[in-house]
TORPAVEX-964701 format. One record per atom (N, C-alpha, C, CB): x, z, y. Coordinates in steps of 0.001 Angstrom, whole numbers, plus 524288, in hexadecimal, padded with zeros to 5 digits. Glycine has a CB too. Layout:
XZY ...
% end
This chain:
2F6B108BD3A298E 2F64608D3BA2434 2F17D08AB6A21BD 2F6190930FA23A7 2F1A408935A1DB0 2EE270868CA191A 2EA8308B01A16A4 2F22A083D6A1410 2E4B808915A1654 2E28108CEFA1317 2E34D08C8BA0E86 2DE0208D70A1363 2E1F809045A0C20 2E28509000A0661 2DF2408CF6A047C 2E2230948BA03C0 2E04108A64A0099 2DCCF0871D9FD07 2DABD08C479F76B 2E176080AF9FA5F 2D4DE08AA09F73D 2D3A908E6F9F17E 2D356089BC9EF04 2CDB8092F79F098 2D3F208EA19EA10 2D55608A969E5C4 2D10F08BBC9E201 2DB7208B319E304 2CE67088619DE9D 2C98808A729DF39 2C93D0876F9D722 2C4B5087589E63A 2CCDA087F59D374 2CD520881F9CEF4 2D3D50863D9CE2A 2C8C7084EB9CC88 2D547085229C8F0 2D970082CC9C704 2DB7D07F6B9C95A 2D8E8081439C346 2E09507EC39CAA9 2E3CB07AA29C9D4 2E2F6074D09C332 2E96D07EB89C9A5 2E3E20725D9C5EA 2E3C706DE49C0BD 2E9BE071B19BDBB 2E570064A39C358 2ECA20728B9BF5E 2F3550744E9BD48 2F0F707A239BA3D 2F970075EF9C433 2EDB407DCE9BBC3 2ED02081719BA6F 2EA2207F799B526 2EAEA084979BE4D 2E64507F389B68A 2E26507BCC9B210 2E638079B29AD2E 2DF370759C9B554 2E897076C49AD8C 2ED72075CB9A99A 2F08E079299A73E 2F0D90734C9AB87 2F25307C8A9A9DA 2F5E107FC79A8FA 2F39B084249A482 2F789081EC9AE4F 2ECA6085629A7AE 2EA44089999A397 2E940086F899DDA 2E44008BFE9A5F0 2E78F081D399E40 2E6D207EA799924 2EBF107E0D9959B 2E4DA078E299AA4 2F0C107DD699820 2F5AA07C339950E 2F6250840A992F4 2FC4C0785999A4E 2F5C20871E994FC 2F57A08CD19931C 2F27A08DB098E97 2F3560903B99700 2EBB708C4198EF7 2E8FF08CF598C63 2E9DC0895D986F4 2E50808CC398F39 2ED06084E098759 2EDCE0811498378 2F2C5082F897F83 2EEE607B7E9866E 2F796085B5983B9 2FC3E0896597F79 2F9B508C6F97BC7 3002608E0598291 2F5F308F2197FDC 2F4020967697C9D 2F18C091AA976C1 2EB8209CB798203 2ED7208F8897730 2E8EC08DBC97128 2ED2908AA196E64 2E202088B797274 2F16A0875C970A8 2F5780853596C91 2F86308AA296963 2FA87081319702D 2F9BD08DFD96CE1 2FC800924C96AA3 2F9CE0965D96800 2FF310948996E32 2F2C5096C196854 2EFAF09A3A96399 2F02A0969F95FAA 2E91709BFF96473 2EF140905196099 2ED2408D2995C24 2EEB208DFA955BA 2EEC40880B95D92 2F47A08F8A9549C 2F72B091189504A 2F457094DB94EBC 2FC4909264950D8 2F2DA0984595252 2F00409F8F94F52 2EC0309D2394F09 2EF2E0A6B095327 2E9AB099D295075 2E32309AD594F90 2E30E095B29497F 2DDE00984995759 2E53F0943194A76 2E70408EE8943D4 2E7350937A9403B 2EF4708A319435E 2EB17097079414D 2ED3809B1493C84 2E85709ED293B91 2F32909F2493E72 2E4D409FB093FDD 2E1F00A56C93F1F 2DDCE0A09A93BB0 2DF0F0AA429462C 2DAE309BDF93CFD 2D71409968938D3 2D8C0099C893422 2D5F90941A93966 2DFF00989E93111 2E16E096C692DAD 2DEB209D0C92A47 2E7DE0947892E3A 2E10B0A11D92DB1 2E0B70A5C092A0A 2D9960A6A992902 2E42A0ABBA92D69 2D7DD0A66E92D7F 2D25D0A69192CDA 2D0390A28B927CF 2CFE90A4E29328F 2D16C09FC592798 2D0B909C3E922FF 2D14309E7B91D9A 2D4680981992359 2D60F09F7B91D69 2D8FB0A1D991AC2 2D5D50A6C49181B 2DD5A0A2EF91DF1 2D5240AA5291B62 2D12B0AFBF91BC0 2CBBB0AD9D9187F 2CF570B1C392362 2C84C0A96D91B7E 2C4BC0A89E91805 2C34A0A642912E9 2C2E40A777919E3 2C7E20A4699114E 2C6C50A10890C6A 2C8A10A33190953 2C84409C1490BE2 2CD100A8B490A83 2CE780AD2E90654 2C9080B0CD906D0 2D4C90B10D90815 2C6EC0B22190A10 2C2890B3E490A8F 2BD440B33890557 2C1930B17390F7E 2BC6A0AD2C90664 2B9300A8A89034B 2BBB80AAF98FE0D 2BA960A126904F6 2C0B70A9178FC97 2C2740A8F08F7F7 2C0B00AED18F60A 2C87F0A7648F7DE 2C1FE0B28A8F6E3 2C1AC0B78F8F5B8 2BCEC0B8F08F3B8 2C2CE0BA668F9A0 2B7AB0B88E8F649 2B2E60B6748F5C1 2B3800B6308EF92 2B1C70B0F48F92B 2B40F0AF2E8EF4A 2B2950AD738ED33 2B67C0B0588E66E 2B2490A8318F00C 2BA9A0B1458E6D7 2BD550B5308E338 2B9E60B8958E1E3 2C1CC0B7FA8E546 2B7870BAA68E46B 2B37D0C11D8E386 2AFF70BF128E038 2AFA50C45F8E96D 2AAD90BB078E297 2A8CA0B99B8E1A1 2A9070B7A98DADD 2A8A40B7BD8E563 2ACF80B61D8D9F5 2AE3D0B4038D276 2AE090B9C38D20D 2B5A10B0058CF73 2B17D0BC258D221 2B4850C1508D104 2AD8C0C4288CEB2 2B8B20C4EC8D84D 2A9830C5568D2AF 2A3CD0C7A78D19D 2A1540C56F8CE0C 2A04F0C7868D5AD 2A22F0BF068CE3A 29EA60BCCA8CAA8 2A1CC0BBE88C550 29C400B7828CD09 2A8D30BD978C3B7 2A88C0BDBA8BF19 2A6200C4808BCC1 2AE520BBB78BD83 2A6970C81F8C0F7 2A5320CC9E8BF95 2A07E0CDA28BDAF 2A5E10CF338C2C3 29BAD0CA3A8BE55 2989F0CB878BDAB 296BE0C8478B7E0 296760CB928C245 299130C4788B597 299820C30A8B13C 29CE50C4528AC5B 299CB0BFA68B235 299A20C35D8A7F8 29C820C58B8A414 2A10C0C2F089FD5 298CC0C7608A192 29F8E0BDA88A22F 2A5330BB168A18D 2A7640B8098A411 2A5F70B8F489E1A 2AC460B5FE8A41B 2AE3F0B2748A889 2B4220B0288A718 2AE760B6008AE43 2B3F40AB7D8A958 2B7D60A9B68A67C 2BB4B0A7AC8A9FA 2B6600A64F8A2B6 2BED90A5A58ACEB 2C18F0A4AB8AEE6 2BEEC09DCF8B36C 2C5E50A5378AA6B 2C1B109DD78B693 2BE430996D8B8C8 2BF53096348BE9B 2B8F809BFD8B93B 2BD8D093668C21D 2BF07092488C4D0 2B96C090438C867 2C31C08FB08C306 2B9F408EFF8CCB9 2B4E408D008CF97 2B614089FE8D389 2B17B090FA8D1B5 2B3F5088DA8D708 2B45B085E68DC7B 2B28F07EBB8DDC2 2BAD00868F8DDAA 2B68E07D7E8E162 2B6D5080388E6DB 2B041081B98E810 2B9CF07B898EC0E 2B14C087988EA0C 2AF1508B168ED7D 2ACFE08AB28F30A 2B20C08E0A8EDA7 2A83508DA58F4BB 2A9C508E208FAA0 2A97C094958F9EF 2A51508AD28FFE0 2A8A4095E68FEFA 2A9EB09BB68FFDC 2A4F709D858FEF5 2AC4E09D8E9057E 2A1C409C8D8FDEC 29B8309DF98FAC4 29B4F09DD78F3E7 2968D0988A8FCDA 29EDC09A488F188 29EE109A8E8EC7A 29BE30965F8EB3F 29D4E09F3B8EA61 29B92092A18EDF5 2981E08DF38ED2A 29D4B088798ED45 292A308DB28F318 29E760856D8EB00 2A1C2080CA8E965 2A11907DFD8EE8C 29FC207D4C8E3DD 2A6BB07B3E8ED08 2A690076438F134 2AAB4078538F575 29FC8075008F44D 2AD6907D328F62E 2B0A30802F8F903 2B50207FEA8F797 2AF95084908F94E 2BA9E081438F9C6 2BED4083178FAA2 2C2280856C8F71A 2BE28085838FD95 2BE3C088BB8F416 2C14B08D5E8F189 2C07B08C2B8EC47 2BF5F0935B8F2F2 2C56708DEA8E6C2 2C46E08EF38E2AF 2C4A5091FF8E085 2C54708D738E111 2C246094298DC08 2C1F109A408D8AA 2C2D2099328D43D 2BCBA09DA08D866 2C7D609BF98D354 2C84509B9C8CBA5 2C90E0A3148CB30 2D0AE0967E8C80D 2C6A70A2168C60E 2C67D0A84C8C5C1 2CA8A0A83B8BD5D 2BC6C0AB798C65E 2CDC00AC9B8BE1C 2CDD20AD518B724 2CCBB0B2888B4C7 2D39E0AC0E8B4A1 2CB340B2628B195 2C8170B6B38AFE7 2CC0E0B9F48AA00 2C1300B3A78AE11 2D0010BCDC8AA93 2D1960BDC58A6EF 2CF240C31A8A44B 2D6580BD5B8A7E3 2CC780C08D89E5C 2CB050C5C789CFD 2CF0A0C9D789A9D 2C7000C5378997A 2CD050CE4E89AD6 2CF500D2C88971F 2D5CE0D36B89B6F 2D0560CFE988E91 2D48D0D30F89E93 2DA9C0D4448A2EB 2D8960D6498A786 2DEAB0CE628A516 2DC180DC558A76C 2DF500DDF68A652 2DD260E09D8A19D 2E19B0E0138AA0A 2D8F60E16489F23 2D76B0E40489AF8 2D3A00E3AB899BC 2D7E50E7C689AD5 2D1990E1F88930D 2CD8E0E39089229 2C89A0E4B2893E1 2CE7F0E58D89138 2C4B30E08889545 2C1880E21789769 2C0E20DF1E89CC3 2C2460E6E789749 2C50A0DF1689E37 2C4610DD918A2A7 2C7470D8D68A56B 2C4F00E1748A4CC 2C5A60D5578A857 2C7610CFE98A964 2CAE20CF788AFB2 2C16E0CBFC8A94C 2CCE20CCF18AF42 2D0530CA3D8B56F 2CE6E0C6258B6B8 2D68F0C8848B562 2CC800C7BC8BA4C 2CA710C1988BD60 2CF060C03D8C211 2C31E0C2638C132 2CF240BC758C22E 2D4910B9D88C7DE 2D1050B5778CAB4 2DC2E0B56C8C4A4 2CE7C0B7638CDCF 2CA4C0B27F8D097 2CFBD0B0A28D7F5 2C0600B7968D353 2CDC00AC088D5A6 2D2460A96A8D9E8 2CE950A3BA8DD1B 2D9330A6808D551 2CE7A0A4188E2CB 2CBCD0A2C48E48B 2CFB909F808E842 2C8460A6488E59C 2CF88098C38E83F 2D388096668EC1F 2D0F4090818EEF1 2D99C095128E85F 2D335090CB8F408 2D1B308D348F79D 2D7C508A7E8F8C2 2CE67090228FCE5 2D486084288F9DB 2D996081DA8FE07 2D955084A290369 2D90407AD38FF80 2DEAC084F490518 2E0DB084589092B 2E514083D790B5F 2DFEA0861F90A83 2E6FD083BA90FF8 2EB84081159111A 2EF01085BA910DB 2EB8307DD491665 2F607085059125C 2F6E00823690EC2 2F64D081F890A0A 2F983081A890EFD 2F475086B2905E1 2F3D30861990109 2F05B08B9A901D2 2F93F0855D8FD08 2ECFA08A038FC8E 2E8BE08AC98F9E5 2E9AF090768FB5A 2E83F088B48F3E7 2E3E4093E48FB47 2E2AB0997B8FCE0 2DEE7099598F70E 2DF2F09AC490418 2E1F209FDC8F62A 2DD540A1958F1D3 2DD0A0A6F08F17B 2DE3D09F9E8EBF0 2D9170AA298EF0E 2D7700B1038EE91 2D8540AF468E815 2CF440B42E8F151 2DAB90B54C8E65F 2D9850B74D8E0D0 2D7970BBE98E06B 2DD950B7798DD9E 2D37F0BCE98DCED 2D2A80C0B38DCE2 2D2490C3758D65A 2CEB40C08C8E041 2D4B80C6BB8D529 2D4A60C97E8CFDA 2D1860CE988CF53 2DA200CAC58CE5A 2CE690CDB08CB51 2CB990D31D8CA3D 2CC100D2AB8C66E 2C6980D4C28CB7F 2C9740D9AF8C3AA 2C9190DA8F8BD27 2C2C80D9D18BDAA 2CBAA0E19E8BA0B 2C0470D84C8B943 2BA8C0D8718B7CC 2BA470D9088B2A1 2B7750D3D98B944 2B5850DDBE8AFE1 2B3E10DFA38AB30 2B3200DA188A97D 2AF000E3D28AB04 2B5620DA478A3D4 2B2C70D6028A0EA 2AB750D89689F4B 2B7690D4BF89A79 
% end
């Protein structure tokens, strides 16, 4: 009888075999993890935009007149040269007397088509 031989790591065949495994599983997350950035993306630049909606929304509130308007491109600080655009309209005396509609609308490229926030409030004239 033959002694046993130890075996003392991998086969070259094993070695392969775990790499061709490990290579199915990351081809087969690769789709979820494409989709989970797209939304993450997605999440922050509605995020940004929203921001930056509020942001008009306070600073027509705190003035005593205002007229309809537009700005950009934006970055997510409120400083130019960015992504995003802001048009705001200011309808006075709607829904009544006194008081104005603002429709602040905040929009970025992206694929396949364009992402944007609206946001509507009432403000005292």
């Amino acid at each position: 009888m033959k002694p046993a031989r130890s075996q003392h790591g991998g086969t070259f065949i094993e070695v392969l075999a775990a790499i061709a495994v490990f290579a199915v599983v990351v081809i087969g997350l690769s789709p979820t993890l494409l989709s989970a950035r797209k939304v993450a993306d997605l999440s922050k630049n509605q995020s940004i935009a929203t921001t930056l909606a509020e942001d008009k929304i306070e600073q027509i509130r705190t003035l005593s007149t205002v007229a309809s308007g537009s700005d950009g491109p934006l970055k997510a600080d409120g400083t130019t040269d960015g992504i995003f655009s802001r048009a705001w309209t200011v309808t006075a005396n709607s829904p009544t007397t006194g008081i104005s509609r603002v429709v602040v609308v905040v929009s970025w490229p992206d694929r396949p088509s364009a992402g944007s926030v609206r946001l509507v409030t009432l403000v005292p004239q």
